[in-house]
N, C-alpha and C positions, 0 to 999 in steps of 0.2 A: 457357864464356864465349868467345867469338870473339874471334881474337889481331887485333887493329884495327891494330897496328904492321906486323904479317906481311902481312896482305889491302893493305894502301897501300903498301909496299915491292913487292909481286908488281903493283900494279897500275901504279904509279910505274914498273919495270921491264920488264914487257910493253908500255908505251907509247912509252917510247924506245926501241924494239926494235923498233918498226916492228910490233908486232904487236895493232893496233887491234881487232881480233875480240875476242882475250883477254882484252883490257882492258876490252872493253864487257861481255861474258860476265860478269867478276866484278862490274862494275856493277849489271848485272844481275842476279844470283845475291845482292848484298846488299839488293836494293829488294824482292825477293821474300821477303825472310827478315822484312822490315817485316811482313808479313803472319802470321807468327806470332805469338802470344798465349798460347799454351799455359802459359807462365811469367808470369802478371804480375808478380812482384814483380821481377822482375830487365828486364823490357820496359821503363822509361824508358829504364837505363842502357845496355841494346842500341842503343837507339834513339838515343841519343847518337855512339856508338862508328859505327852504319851511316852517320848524315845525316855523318860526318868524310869517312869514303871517298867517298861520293857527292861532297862536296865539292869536294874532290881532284881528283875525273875531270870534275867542271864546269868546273873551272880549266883545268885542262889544254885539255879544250876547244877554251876561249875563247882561250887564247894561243896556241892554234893556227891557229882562225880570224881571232885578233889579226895574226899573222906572216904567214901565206898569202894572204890577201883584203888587196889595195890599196886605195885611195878611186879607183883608176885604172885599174880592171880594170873589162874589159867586162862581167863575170858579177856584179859586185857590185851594182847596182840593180836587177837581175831578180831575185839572192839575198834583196831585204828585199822585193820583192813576193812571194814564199813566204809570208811570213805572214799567214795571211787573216784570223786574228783581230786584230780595230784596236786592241785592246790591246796585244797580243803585240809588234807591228808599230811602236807609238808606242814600247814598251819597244825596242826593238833598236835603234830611232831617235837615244834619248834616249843608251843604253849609246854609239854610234859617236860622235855628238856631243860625247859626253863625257871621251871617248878623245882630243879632239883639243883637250887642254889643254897649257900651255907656253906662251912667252914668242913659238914663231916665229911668222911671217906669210906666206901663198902669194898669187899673181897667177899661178898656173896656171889657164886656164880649166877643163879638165876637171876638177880638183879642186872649184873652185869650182861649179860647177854641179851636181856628184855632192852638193856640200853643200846649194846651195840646195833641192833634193830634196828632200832628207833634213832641212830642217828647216822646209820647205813642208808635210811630212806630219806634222811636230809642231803647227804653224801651226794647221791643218785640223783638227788634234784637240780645238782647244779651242770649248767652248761656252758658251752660259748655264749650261749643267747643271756645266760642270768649276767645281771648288772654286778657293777661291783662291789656295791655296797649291800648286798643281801648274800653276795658268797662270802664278803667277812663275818656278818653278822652269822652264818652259818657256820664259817670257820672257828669262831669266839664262842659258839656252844658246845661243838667237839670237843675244842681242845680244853672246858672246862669239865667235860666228862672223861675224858684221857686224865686231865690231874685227879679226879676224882678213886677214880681205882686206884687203891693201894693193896698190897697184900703186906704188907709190914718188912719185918727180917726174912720173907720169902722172895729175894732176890731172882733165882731163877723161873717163878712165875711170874713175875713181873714184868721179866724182860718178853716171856711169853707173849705178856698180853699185850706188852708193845709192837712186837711182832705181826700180832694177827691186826693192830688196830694202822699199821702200816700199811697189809696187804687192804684192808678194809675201806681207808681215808687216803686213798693216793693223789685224788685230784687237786688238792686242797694243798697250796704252800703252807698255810699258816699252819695249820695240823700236822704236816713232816715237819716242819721246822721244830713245833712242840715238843713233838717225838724223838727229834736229835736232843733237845734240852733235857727231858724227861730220862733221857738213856744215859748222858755225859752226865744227870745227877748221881743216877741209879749207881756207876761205878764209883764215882766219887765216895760217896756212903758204903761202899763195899770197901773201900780202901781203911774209909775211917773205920770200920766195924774188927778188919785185923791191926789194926793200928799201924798202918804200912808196909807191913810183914806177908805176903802173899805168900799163901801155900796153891800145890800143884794146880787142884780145883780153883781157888779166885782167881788166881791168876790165868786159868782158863776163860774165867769170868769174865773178867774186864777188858782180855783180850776179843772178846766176841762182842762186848758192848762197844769197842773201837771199831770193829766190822760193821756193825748196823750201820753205827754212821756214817762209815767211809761208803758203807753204800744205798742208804738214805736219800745225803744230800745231794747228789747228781740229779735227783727228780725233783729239786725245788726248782720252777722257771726263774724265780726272784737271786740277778746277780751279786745283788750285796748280800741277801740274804747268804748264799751260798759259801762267798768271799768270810764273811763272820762265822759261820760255825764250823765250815773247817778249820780259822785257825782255833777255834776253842775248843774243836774235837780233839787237834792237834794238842795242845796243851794237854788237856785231862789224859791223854794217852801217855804222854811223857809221864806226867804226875803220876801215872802208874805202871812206868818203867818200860810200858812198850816202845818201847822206842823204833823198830819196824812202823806200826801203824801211826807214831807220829810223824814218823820221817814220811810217811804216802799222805798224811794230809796236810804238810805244809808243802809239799811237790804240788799237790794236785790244787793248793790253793792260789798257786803262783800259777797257776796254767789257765784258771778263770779271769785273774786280771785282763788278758788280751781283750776276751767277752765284756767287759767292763769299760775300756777302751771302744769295743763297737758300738756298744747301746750309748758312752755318753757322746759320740758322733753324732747320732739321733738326737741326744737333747742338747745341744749345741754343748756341753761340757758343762752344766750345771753342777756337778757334782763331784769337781774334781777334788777343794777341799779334803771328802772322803777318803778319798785316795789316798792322799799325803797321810794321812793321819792312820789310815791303814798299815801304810808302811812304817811309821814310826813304832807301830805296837808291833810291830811282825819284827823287825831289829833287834826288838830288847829282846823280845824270846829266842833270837838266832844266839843269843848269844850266850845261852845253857843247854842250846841241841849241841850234841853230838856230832862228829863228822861221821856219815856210814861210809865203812872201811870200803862197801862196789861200787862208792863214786867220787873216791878222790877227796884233794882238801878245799872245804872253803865250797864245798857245790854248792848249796841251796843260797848263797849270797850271790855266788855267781850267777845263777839262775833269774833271781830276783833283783840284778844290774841289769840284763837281759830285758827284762818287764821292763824295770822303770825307762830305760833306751826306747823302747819302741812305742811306748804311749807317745802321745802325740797332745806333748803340756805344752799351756800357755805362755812362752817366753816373757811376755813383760811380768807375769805376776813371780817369777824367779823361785818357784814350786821347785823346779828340780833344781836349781842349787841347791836350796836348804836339806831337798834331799841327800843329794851327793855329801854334804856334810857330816849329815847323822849315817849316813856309813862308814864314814871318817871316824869319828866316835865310837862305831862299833867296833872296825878294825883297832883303834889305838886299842879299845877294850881286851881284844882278844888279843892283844901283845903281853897280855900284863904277867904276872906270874901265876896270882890269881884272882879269880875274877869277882863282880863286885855281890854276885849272890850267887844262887844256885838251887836245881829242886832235887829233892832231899831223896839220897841213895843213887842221882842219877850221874855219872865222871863227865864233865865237861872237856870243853877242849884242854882248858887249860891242866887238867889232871891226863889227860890222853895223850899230851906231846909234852909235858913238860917243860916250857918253852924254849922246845925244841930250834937251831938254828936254821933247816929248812923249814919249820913252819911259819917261823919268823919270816922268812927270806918273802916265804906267797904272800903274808901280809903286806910286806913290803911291795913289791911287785903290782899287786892288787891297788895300794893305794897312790904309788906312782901313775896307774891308769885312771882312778879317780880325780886323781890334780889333773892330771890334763884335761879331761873330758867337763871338770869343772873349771876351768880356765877358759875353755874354750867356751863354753857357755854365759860365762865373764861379757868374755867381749862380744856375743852375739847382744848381750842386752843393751848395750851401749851406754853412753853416759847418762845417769840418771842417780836418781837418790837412793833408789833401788839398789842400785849397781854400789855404790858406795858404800852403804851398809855391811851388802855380800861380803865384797873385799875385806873391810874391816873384823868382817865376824870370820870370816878365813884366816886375818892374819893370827886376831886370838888364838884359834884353835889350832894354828898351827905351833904359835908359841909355847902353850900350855901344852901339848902330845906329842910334839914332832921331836928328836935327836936335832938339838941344838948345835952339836960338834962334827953333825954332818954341813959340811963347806957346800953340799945344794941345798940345805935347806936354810941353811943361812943367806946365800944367794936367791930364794924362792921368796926371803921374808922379807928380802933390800928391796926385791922388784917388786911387792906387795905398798911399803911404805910409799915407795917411791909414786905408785900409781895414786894413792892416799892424800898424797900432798900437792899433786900436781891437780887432782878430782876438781871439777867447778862446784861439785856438791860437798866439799870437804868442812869436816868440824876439827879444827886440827886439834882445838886444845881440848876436846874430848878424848879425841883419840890418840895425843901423848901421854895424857895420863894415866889413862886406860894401860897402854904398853910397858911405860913405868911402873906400872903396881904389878903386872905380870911379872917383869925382869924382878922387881926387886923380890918377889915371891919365891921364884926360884933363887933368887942368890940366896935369901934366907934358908932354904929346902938345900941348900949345896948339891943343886940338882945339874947346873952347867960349873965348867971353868973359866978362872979369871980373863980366860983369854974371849971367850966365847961371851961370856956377859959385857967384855967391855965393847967387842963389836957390836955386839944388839943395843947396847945403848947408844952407839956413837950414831946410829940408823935413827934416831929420834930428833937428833940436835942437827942431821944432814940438812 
């Protein structure tokens, strides 16, 4: 049996000795010994005891060419074109890349560039034929070389090197997408650096870092992917008063939903969920955009009625009711005088029109076409516990935002109860009490008149 402690010890020793022949010799002398078979019974466990030493002298090695070879040495990129098998070559790639983990950051050019190389030749590796789990693995070392370059308070080289690692890494979702994050940071910190105050020059700035992305993200294939960083290109844009380039990336975000609609056909609608929830976040931010003065009042909601109409939702799970609602809530929102936040330095609607009586008026307008189209929806779900719920969280919210002293919406609220109580799924004494604490909420608020509070109560006791 071959002493395996003895042979690593001689070979461990002849290496730090500077005596590199020796060490390769018994390398060699155990890979040759793989080739005996004479014994099988005792050949795995050789074969164990060999592949350790071999081990051993690989390591050794690699910490040597770890220690010796810089990212900054002139012999090291002509060293990984050595490997002329593109496998080999992608592995050695993958190994240096990966070596250069850790918390630091460089703005050495020559470093920088020995990497983009080296991970321009990972890049290049990948095909329709690579799986997909070696093009994230691929994509998850880029883009920890993309975080890795910083140049600090040199803002417009930064954006540079985003640029060229754009033109460089284009196959790869998860590296543009990076690259959108890495750019919406980039302004972000430019904002905070003039403390919100932009002069001619950043605001030069930040307007080109909204450019990148708006035109970035068309080359990610990935639809959700897409659907999310437009709206948060859109956001950081507003937050930095572009307001043009937020208004084209919540347009252009509403134009992918369609896309989003055809691919979940493909998966029988797994993921509609998203959706909903999608639009819930896209709501609250309509509601601090701006209208732009070349397209009228109310467009990008109207827009985004459009969408939600043409998706093709699941009726019994009642997804677009509760949509049709939280636009409800938006409209009532943007009735208000003012509104319940705002980002900072940019006039809302509510500062734009003053609440003004035609603007009112579209509100109005707009949400008379919501009730219907949520009613009608009503009754497509049919009777159900579902359906019940709906109703009742309709009728709240009509109580709580609607003009009480209007006689249709008081007439909208009878025929709500009314369907309520007649329901096979009805909780009555939930839901008088419920109405009750509403009513008496406002009488308290002296928000209706006595006339109008005692008919909405008399609808309880009907």
């Amino acid at each position: 049996m071959l002493d395996d402690e003895q042979l690593n010890r001689e070979l461990v020793l002849a290496w730090n000795s500077e005596q590199r022949v020796k060490a390769l010799k018994i390398a060699i002398q155990c890979a040759k010994l793989l080739s005996d078979t004479d014994v099988l019974r005792f050949y795995p466990s050789k074969f164990v005891l060999i592949t350790d030493i071999l081990d051993s002298f690989g390591q050794l090695v690699y910490e040597r060419l770890r220690t010796k070879i810089g990212l900054y040495k002139d012999n090291f990129l002509p060293l990984i074109d050595l490997f002329q098998q593109e496998n080999c070559k992608v592995e050695v790639c993958k190994l240096v890349v990966s070596s250069c983990t850790g918390s630091h950051h460089t703005s050495d050019p020559v470093i920088t560039n020995a990497l983009m190389y080296i991970c321009s030749v990972l890049h290049d590796s990948v095909n329709a034929m690579t799986v997909e789990d070696e093009a994230r693995q691929i994509g998850e070392l880029l883009c920890n070389v993309v975080r890795k370059v910083d140049y600090g308070r040199d803002f417009e080289q930064q954006l540079t090197f985003y640029v060229e690692a754009r033109g460089a890494f284009s196959n790869i979702d998860l590296v543009l997408a990076q690259l959108v994050q890495c750019v919406n940071t980039l302004a972000v910190n430019r904002r905070q650096e003039v403390k919100g105050n932009h002069t001619k020059k950043t605001g030069a700035f930040v307007r080109a870092c909204a450019a990148y992305c708006f035109i970035t993200i068309p080359s990610i294939s990935s639809v959700k992917t897409r659907l999310e960083l437009y709206l948060l290109s859109g956001q950081v844009a507003l937050f930095n008063y572009c307001l043009g380039q937020a208004d084209a990336c919540f347009k252009a975000a509403l134009s992918v939903i369609p896309e989003w609609s055809q691919q979940e056909n493909e998966k029988n609608r797994s993921n509609e969920y998203f959706l909903s929830s999608y639009i819930k976040k896209f709501l609250s931010v309509l509601l601090v955009v701006p209208d732009s003065p070349d397209r009228g009042v109310l467009n990008l909601i109207r827009i985004l009625l459009n969408s939600i109409q043409n998706y093709e939702w699941d009726m019994q799970s009642g997804t677009l009711c509760y949509l049709y609602m939280n636009v409800l809530d938006l409209l009532s929102s943007m009735a208000q005088e003012s509104y319940p936040y705002h980002v900072d330095k940019v006039e809302s609607n509510d500062t734009l029109y003053g609440s003004d009586p035609k603007f009112i008026q579209e509100i109005n307008k707009m949400c008379s076409v919501i009730l219907g189209e949520l009613l009608s929806q009503l009754k497509r779900l049919g009777s159900c516990r579902r359906q019940f719920n709906l109703v009742l969280e309709l009728l709240i919210k009509v109580a709580i935002n609607a003009d009480l002293e209007d006689s249709g919406i008081l007439t909208l609220t009878s025929n709500l109860m009314q369907l309520i109580k007649k329901h096979e799924f009805k909780d009555l004494k939930y839901m008088v009490g419920l109405i009750v604490l509403v009513i008496c909420t406002y009488k308290a608020n002296e928000n209706i008149s006595e006339q109008a509070f005692s008919k909405l109560s008399n609808l309880t006791k009907e």
